[in-house]
C-alpha positions in Angstrom: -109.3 -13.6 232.1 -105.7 -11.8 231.9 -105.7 -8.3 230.9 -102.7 -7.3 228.2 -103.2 -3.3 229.6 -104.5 -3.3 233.4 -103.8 0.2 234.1 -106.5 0.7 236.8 -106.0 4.4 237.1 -106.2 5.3 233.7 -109.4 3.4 233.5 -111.1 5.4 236.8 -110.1 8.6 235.3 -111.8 7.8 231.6 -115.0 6.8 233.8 -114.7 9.6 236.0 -114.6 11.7 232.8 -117.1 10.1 231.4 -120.0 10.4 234.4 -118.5 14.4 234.4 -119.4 15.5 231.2 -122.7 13.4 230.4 -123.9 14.7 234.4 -123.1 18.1 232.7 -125.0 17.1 229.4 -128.4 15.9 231.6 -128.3 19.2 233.6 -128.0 21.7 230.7 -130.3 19.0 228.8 -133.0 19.4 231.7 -132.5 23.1 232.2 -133.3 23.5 228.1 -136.0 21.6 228.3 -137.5 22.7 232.0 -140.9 23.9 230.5 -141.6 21.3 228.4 -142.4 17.3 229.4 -139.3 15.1 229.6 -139.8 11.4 229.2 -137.9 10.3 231.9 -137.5 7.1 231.3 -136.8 7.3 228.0 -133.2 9.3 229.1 -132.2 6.2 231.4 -132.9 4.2 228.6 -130.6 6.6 226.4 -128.1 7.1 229.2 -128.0 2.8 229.9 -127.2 2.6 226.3 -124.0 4.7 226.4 -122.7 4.0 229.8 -122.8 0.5 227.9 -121.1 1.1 224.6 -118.5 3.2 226.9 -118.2 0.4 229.3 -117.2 -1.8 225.7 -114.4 0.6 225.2 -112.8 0.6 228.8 -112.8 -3.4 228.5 -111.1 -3.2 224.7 -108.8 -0.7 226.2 -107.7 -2.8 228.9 -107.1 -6.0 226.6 -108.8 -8.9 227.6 -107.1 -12.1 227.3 -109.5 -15.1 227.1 -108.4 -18.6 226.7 -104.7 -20.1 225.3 -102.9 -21.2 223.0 -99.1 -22.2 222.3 -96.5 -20.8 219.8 -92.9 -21.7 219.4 -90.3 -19.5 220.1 -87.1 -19.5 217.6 -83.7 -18.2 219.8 -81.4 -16.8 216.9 -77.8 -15.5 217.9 -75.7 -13.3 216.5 -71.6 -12.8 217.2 -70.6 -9.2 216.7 -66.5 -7.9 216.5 -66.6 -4.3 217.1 -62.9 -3.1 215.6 -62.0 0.4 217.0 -58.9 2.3 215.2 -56.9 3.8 218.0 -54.5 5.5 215.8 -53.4 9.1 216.3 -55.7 10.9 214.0 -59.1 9.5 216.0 -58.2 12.4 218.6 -59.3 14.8 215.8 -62.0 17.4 216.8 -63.4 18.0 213.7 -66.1 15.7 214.9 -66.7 16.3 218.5 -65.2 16.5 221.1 -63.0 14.4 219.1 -63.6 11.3 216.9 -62.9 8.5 219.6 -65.0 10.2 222.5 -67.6 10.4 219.8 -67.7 6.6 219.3 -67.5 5.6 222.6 -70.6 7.6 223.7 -72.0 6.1 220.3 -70.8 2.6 220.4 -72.1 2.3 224.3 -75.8 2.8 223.0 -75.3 0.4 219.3 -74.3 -2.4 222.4 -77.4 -2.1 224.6 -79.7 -3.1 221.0 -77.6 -6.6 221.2 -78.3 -7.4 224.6 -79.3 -12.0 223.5 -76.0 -11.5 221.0 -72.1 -12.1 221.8 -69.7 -8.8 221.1 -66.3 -8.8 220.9 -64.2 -5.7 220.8 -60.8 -5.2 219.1 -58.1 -2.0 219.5 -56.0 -1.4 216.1 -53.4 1.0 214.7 -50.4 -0.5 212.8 -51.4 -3.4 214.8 -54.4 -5.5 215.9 -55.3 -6.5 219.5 -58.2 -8.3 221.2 -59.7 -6.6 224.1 -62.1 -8.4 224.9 -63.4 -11.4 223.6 -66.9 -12.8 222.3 -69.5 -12.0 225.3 -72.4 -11.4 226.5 -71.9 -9.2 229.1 -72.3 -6.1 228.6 -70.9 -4.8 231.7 -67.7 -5.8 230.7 -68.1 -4.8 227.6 -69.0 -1.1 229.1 -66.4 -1.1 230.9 -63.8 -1.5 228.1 -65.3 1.3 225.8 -64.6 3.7 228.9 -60.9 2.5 228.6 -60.4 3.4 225.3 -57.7 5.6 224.2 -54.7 5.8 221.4 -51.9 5.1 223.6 -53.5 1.5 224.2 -51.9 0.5 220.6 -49.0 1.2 218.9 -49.4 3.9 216.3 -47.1 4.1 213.3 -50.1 3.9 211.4 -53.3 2.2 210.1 -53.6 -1.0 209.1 -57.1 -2.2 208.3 -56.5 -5.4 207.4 -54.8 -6.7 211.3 -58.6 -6.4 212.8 -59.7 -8.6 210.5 -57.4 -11.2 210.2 -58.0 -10.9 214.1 -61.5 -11.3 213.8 -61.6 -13.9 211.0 -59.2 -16.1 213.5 -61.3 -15.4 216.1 -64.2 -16.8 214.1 -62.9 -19.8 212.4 -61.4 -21.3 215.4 -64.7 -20.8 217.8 -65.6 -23.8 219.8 -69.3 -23.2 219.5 -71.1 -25.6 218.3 -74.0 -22.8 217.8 -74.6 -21.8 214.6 -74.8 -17.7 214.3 -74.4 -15.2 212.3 -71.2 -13.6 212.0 -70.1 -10.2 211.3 -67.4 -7.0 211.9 -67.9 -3.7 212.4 -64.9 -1.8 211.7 -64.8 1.7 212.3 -61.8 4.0 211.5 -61.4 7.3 209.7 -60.0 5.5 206.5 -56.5 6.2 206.7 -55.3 2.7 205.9 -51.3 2.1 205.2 -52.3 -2.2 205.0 -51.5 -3.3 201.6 -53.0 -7.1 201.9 -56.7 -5.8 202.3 -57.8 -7.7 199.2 -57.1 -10.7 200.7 -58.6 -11.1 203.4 -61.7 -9.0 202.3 -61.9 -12.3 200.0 -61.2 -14.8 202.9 -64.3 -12.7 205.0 -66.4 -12.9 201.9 -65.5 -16.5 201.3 -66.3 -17.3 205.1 -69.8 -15.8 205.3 -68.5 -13.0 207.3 -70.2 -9.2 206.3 -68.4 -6.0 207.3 -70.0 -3.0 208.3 -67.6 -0.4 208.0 -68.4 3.1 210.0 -66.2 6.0 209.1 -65.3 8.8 211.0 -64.3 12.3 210.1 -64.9 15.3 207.8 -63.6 16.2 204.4 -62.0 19.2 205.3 -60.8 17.5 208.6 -58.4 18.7 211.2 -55.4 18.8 213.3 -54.3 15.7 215.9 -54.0 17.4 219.2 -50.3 16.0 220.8 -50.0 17.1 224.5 -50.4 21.0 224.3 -49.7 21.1 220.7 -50.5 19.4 217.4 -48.8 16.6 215.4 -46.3 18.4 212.9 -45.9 16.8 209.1 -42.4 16.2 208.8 -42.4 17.2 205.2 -44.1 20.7 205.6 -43.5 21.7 208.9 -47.2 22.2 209.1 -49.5 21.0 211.1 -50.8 17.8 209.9 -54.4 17.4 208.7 -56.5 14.5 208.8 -59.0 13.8 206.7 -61.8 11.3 206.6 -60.9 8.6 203.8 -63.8 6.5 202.7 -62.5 4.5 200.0 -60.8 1.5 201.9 -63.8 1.4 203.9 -66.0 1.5 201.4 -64.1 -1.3 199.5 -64.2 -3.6 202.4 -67.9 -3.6 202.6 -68.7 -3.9 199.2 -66.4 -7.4 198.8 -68.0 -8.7 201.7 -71.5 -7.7 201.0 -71.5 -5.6 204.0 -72.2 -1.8 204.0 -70.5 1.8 204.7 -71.7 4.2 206.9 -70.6 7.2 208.3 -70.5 10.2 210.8 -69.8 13.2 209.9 -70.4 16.8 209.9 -73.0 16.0 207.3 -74.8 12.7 208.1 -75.4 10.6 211.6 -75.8 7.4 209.8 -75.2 5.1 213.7 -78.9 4.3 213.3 -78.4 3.0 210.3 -75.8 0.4 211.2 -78.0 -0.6 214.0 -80.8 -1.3 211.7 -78.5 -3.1 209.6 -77.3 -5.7 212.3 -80.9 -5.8 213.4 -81.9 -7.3 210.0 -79.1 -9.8 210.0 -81.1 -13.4 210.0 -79.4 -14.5 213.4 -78.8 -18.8 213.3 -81.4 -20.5 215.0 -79.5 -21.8 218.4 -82.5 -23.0 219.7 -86.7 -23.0 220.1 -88.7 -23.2 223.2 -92.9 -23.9 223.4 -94.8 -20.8 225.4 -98.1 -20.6 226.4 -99.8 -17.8 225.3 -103.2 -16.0 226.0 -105.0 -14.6 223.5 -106.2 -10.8 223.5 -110.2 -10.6 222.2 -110.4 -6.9 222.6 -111.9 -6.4 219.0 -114.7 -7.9 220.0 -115.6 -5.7 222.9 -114.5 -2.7 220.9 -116.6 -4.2 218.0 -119.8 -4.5 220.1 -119.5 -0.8 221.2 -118.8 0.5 218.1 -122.1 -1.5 217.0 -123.8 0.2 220.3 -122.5 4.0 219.5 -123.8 4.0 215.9 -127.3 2.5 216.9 -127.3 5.0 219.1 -126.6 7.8 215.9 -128.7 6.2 213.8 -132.1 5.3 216.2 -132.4 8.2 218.4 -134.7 8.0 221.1 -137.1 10.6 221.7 -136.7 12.2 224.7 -138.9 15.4 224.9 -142.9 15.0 224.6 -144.7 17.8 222.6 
């Protein structure tokens, strides 16, 4: 027999428990009752009954495995591009402490639900870059968040489309002979200055490939930070303000059947987009035979529920009159 729950010690303390209080109900029973005849054996026969029916419930608790059986095992994959926009206006702190430190922290904890799926990671601005390819180590992976930063790329603007040309590439000309499912995250605060995102929204679509795109920002957003000032708009002089954009983003998941989520100062949607991924029906890359055991602790918990309402229902007599 193979127990599912063996936890020994939570099992002595229950008993323990259990022998406590009914030693507690027997005294003040017997003191109640000290002038008038007790049927002694009649309160074994009671107190046999429910050390039994509790005896029941510690074995259903514990979950007794009995006998075994096989089951096949389906190994789906997935293969994940995570597309992180490294322009200027990600060091905003109107999400904080600023936009990229915000997904790093986040994007470190979406990895670890992945942990039998390949992620890749690409850097944009006005240009797209690999950093590090399909994998599954997360170490590495790890490793590269915490090297993030907007001087990685360079930043004359946003360009949605270059990570995911990048990524469709990437995708098409895979040597895997795997089949898996295929998707992008691309997160950014919108700003995109691209002007071919149609396109290659269609190719994506065309391919099989979703997008989940994540924005980042607020609507009344705020400064860049620049060394110990801010970034000035050459046309007012002013400070320049950046504000979360979610049309592009929202565009781009809707062509490819994807879906937009966000954080702001208004909604924390990362769970979502884990969720989402989660659901994605991974492609079979393999199945493996286990051996199984099966727990039967209904039928213990069965018999003592039985036990405990014969004991309600057919009370034994205990005091003689």
């Amino acid at each position: 027999m193979v127990w599912a729950y063996p936890d020994i010690d939570l099992i002595i303390v229950l008993a323990g428990l259990f022998g406590l209080v009914y030693l507690v109900y027997l005294t003040r029973y017997w003191l109640i009752n000290r002038r008038l005849q007790v049927q002694k054996r009649r309160l074994v026969t009671k107190l046999v009954l429910r050390t039994l029916y509790f005896i029941l419930f510690l074995i259903a608790l514990a979950g007794p495995s009995i006998g075994t059986s096989t089951k096949e095992i389906k190994e789906e994959g997935k293969d994940i591009f995570i597309a992180v926009d490294l322009s200027q206006s990600m060091n905003a702190t109107d999400i904080g402490p600023s936009r990229l430190q915000r997904i790093k922290f986040e994007l470190k904890n979406l990895i670890k639900s992945f942990p039998s799926d390949r992620i890749g990671l690409i850097i944009f601005s006005s240009e797209a870059f690999m950093q590090c390819p399909l994998t599954f180590d997360q170490n590495v992976l790890q490793l590269h968040l915490d090297g993030l930063n907007t001087g990685l790329v360079p930043n004359a603007g946003t360009d949605l489309s270059g990570p995911l040309r990048v990524a469709l590439d990437r995708f098409m000309n895979d040597q895997s002979q795997e089949v898996k499912s295929k998707s992008i995250v691309l997160i950014s605060d919108g700003e995109n200055f691209g002007d071919d995102l149609g396109d290659v929204s269609e190719s994506l679509s065309d391919a099989g490939i979703k997008v989940f795109t994540l924005g980042i920002g607020s609507e009344e957003g705020a400064s860049i930070p620049r060394g110990n000032g801010v970034v000035i708009d050459p046309n007012t002089g002013e400070p320049a303000i950046s504000k979360l954009d979610r049309t592009s983003l929202q565009q781009i998941a809707a062509q490819t059947e994807g879906q937009y989520f966000e954080i702001s100062d208004e909604v924390q949607e990362l769970g979502n987009l884990t969720a989402s991924l989660e659901r994605l029906e991974g492609g079979v890359v393999g199945s493996r035979v286990i051996e199984t055991s099966s727990n039967k602790y209904f039928y213990f918990l069965l018999a003592g529920l039985v036990l405990s309402l014969l004991d309600m229902v057919l009370p034994i007599k205990t005091i003689k009159l």
